[in-house]
Each structure stands twice: as structure tokens, then as C-alpha cells.
N, C-alpha and C positions, 0 to 999 in steps of 0.2 A: 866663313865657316858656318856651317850649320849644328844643331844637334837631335841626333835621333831620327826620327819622322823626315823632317825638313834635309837630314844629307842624303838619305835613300833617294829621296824623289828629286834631287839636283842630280844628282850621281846617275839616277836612271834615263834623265833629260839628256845630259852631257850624255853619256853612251847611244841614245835614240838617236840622237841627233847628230852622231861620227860615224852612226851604221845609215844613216839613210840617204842615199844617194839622188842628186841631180842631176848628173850623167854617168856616164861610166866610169870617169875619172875622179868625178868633185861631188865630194858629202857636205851635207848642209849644214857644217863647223866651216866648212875652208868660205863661206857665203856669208855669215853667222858673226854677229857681235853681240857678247851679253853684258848684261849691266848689270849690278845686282845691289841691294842697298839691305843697311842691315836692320831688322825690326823694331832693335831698341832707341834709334833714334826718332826725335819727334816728328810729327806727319809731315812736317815744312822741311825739313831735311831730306824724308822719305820720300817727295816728289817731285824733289830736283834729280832723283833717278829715272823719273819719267822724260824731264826735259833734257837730261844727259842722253838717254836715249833716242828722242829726236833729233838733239842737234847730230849726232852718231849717224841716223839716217841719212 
């Protein structure tokens, strides 16, 4: 969950990203994994959302 500022531009992501197509069939959600990690935890928490997202890769 975001607040403010930060839900607009997830929310506008998430929509970019279900309109924009890779062929005619598949938008780059159906391609797409997100990871997301929350601010308020410490930086050492915060970037095991990086390495969540590599091992994801």
C-alpha cells in the first residue's frame, strides 16, 4: 500500500504496463513480475527486495 503521491504513480505503472502490448495477444503484465518492498523497513530488509527479484528472474 502506498500513500498519496507514491499510489498514483504505482497505479499509473500497473495500468501502463496492462496497456502496453508485446504482441497482439500479451501485455507486459501477462510477462511481468513485481516485487515491491515497503520504505519503512530498514535498508537491509529493503534489499532483499532486490535479490527477491533476481532470484524471480
Amino acid at each position: 500500500a502506498g500513500v498519496g503521491e507514491r499510489t498514483r504513480e504505482g497505479t499509473d505503472l500497473f495500468i501502463e504496463m496492462g496497456e502496453t502490448m508485446i504482441d497482439e495477444n500479451t501485455s507486459v503484465l501477462d510477462k511481468a513480475a513485481l516485487v515491491f518492498g515497503q520504505m519503512d523497513e530498514p535498508p537491509g530488509t529493503r534489499m532483499r527486495v532486490a535479490l527477491s527479484a533476481l532470484t524471480m528472474a
